[in-house]
N, C-alpha and C positions, 0 to 999 in steps of 0.2 A: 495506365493512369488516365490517361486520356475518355476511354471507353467508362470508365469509373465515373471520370466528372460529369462526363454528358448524361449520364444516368442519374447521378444527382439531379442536376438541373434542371432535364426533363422532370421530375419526380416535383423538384418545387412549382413549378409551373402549373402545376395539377395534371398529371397522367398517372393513373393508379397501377400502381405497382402488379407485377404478375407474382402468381404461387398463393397470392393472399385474399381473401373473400372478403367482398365490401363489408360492412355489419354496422347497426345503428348501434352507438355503442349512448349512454349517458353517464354513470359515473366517474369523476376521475382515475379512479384505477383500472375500469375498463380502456380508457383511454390510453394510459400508458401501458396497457398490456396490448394493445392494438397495436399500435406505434411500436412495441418490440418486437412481435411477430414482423410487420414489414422490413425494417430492420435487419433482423435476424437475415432474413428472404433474398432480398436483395442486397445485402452485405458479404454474406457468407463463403463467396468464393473472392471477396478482394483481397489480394495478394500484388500493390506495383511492383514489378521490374525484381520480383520474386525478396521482397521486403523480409527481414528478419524479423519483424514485430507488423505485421499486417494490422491489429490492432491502431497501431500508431497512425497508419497511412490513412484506416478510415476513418479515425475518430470526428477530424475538420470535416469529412462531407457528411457523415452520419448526424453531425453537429448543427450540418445548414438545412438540412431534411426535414433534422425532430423541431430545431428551433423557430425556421421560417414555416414550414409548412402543416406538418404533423400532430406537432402540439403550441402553433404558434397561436391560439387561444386559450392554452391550459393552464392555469392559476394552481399550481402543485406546490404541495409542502414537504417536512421531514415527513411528517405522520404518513401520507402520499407515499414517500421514496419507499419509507418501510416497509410500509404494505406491499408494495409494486415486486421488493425484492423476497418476502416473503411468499407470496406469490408463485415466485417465478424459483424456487427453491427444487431440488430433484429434476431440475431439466432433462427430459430424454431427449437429447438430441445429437447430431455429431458434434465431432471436438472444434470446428470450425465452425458451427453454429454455435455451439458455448463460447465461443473467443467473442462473437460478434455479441452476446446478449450480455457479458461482460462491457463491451466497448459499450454496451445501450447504455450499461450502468452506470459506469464513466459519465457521459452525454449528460441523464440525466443530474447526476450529480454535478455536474460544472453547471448545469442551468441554474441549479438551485444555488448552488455560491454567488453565480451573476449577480440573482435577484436578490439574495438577502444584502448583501455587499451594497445594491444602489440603493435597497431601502434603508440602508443603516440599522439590519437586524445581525445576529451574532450567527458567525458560521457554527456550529456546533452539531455532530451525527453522530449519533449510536445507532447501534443496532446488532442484538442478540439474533441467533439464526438457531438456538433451538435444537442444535448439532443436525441441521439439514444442511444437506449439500449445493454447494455455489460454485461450478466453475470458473476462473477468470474474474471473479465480485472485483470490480474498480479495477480492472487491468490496467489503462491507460489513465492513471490516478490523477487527475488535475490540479488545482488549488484547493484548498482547504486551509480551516483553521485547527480547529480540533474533530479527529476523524477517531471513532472507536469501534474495531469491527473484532465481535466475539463470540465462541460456540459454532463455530461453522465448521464442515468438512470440505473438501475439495482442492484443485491444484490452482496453482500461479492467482492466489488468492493477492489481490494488489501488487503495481509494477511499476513498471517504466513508465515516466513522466513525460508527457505530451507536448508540455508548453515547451521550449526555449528560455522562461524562466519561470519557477512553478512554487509553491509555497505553500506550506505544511506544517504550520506550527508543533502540534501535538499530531503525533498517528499512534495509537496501542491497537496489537492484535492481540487476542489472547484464546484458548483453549482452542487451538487450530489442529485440525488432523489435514493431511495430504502431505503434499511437495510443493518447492520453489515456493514459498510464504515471502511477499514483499522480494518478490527475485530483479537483482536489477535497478531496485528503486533510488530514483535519484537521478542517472546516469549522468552525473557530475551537474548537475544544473538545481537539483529541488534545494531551494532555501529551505532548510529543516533548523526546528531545535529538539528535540527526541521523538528517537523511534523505539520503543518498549515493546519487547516480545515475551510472553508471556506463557506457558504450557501450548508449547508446542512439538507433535508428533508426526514423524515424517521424515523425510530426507531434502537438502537443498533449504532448508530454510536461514533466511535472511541471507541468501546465494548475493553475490555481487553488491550488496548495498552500499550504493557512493555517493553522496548527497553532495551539496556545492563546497567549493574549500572556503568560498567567501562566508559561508557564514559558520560560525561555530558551533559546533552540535553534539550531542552525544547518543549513543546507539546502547541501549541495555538488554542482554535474553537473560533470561532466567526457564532453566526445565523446558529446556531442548533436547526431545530423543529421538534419534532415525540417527542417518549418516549426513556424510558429507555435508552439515551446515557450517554456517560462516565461512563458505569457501570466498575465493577470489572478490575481498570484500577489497572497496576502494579501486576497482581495476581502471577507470575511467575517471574517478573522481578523486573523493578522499573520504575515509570513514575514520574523523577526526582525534573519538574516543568511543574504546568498546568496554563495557564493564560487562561480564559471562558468569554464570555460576550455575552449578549443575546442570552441565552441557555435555550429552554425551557423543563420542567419538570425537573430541574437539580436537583432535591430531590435523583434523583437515583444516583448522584455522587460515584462514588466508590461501590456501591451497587449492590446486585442482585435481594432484594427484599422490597427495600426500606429503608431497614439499613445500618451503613456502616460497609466494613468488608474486604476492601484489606490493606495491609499492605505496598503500594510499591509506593504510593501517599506520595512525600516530602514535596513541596511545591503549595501552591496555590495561584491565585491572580485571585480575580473577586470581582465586584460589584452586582449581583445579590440577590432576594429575595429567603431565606429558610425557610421551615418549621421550627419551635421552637424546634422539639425533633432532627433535623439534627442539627441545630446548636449547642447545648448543645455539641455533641459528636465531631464536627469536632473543635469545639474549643482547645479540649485535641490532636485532630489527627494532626493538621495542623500548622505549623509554623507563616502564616498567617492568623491570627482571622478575623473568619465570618464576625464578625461584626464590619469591618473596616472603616474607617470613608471616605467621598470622598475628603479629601485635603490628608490623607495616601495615600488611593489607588492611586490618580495619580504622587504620587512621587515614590509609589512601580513599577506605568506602566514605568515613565521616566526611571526610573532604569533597566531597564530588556529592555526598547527600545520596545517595545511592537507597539506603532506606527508607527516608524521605519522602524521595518518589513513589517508590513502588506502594510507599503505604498508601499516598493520594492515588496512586493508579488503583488500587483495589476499592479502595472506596469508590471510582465510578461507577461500579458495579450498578445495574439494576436500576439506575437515578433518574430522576427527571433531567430536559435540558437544562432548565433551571440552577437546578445541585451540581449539574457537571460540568456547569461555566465555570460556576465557583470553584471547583475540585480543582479543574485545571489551572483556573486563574493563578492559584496557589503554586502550582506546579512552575508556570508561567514568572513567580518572582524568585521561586529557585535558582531559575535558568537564566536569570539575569545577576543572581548572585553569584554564579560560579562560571558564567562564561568564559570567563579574563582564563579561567584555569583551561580549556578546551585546547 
C-alpha cells in the first residue's frame, strides 16, 4: 500500500510514468485514452495486502492521478465517456490490465458525476456497445443517477461499490453475454431504487447483489440463461425485492451450491418451475410462496408495477439524454408509488 501511494504522488508531482511514451496528444479522446494507457501501466499489478477486489484499493489513487494530474485540465463529457469507452472496446490485454482499464472507467465516470452534480446538470448515461467486448466496464461503480449499460459482451460487467455510501438511482443492463453481470453490487452500502436485468447470457449473473437495507429497492431479471445466477443474493446486505421470470437454472437462487443459504432475500415474485427440495425450503424463506397460483401472481405483478417498468425500460432504448430523463423520470414516480410495499 505504501509503495502504491508514493507512486501516486510521485506521478501527481509530475514524474512521468514508465512503460508509457510521452505523445503530443490534442483531442479530448486522445486524452483520455493517454491517461488510460498510463493507468492501465502503472496500476496493473496493484493488489494491497493481497486485496479481494484490487479494483477497490485503486480506484482513490487512480482517482488523484486522473483528477489532479492527468486530466486535471480536461473539460469531458457523456458524448467524451462514450467515445473513450468505445474506443477502448476488444482490449487485448491481460486480465489485470482489463481490471485496471475497468477501474479507469469507474474514475472517469465518477469525474463526470462530480461535475455534472456542481454544475446542476442531470446525471444520466447510456451507452450501447454494439455487442463489442468490455472487461470489468464500471467495475468499481460509483454514484450515479440513472446508469444504462447495453449490447456489451464480457465478464464482471459492473460491481462492487467504492464509496462507503454510494447512490444509484436507476442501473439497467441489458443484452449482456459473459459472467458475474453486476456481481457483488452493492455490498450492503449502494442507496438503490431498481436494478433491471435484462437478456442476459452467461453464468453468475446478478451473483451477490445486496444493496443498502436503508433504502427500499427492488431488483427485476427477466431472460436469464447460463447457470448459477441469482446466487448468494443479499449475503452482506439485503436484496429487498426480487421479481424473476424466465430465468434459467433458477434452482441456484440464493444459493452457492444448490441449497439455500443467504439471509438478505425478502421478498420474491415469479412464476417459474422449482425443484421440490427448493421449494419446500423457500416456502418457510420467502414471503411469497413458490407455489403461487397464476391469478395471485398477476395481481402480485400489477401491484409492484412490474410491467410498467419494464415497458419504460424498453422504451429507453436508442434515445436521446433528453427522452431518457423523461423515460426514467417516469420510472422514478413508480418507485415512489410502491416503495411503502418494498
Amino acid at each position: 500500500m505504501i509503495t502504491q501511494t508514493n507512486l501516486a504522488l510521485k506521478k501527481l508531482k509530475g514524474i512521468k510514468p514508465k512503460g508509457v511514451k510521452v505523445k503530443l496528444v490534442s483531442s479530448i479522446l486522445d486524452k483520455l485514452l493517454y491517461a488510460s494507457d498510463i493507468c492501465v501501466e502503472n496500476f496493473k499489478d496493484h493488489n494491497p495486502s493481497g486485496s479481494h477486489s484490487p479494483a477497490k484499493g485503486a480506484f482513490d489513487l487512480m482517482s488523484r492521478l486522473v483528477k489532479y494530474d492527468l486530466l486535471k485540465d480536461v473539460n469531458f463529457d457523456e458524448d467524451n465517456l462514450r467515445d473513450f469507452i468505445l474506443s477502448r472496446t476488444n482490449f487485448d490485454g491481460t486480465d489485470k490490465e482489463s481490471l485496471m482499464l475497468g477501474c479507469y472507467s469507474s474514475v472517469l465516470f465518477n469525474m463526470l458525476y462530480d461535475k455534472n452534480k456542481k454544475e446542476n446538470k442531470p446525471n444520466c448515461f447510456y451507452v450501447n456497445g454494439g455487442g463489442n467486448k468490455f472487461d470489468y466496464l464500471f467495475t468499481a461503480i460509483p454514484n450515479s443517477d440513472v446508469l444504462i449499460i447495453e449490447n456489451f459482451s464480457g465478464d464482471r460487467i459492473l460491481g462492487t461499490t467504492v464509496h462507503k455510501i454510494s447512490k444509484a438511482n436507476i442501473i439497467i443492463c441489458r443484452d449482456i453475454v459473459g459472467s458475474h453481470l453486476c456481481e457483488s453490487l452493492g455490498g450492503g452500502k449502494l442507496n438503490l431504487q431498481m436494478l433491471i436485468g435484462e437478456n442476459f447470457k452467461g453464468k453468475y449473473g446478478f451473483c451477490g447483489v445486496c444493496p443498502s437495507i436503508k433504502q427500499p429497492h427492488m431488483v427485476i431479471g427477466k431472460n436469464f440463461f447460463g447457470d448459477v445466477n441469482f446466487s448468494t443474493l443479499g449475503f452482506v446486505g439485503e436484496c429487498g425485492f426480487l421479481s424473476i421470470e424466465n430465468v434459467e437454472n433458477i434452482n441456484y437462487l440464493g444459493a452457492s451450491t444448490g441449497f439455500l443459504m443467504n439471509k438478505g432475500l425478502k421478498r420474491l415474485l415469479y412464476r417459474d418451475v422449482f425443484e421440490p427440495e427448493f421449494l419446500e425450503q423457500a416456502k418457510v424463506k420467502y414471503k411469497l410462496s413458490p407455489d403461487i397460483n397464476e391469478e395471485l401472481y398477476l395481481k402480485e405483478r400489477q401491484k409492484y408495477r412490474i410491467d410498467d417498468i419494464l415497458n419504460l425500460t424498453n422504451q429507453t432504448r436508442n434515445k436521446s439524454q433528453t427522452e431518457i430523463i423523461e423515460i426514467t423520470n417516469q420510472m422514478k414516480n413508480i418507485y415512489d408509488q410502491i416503495k411503502h410495499l418494498l
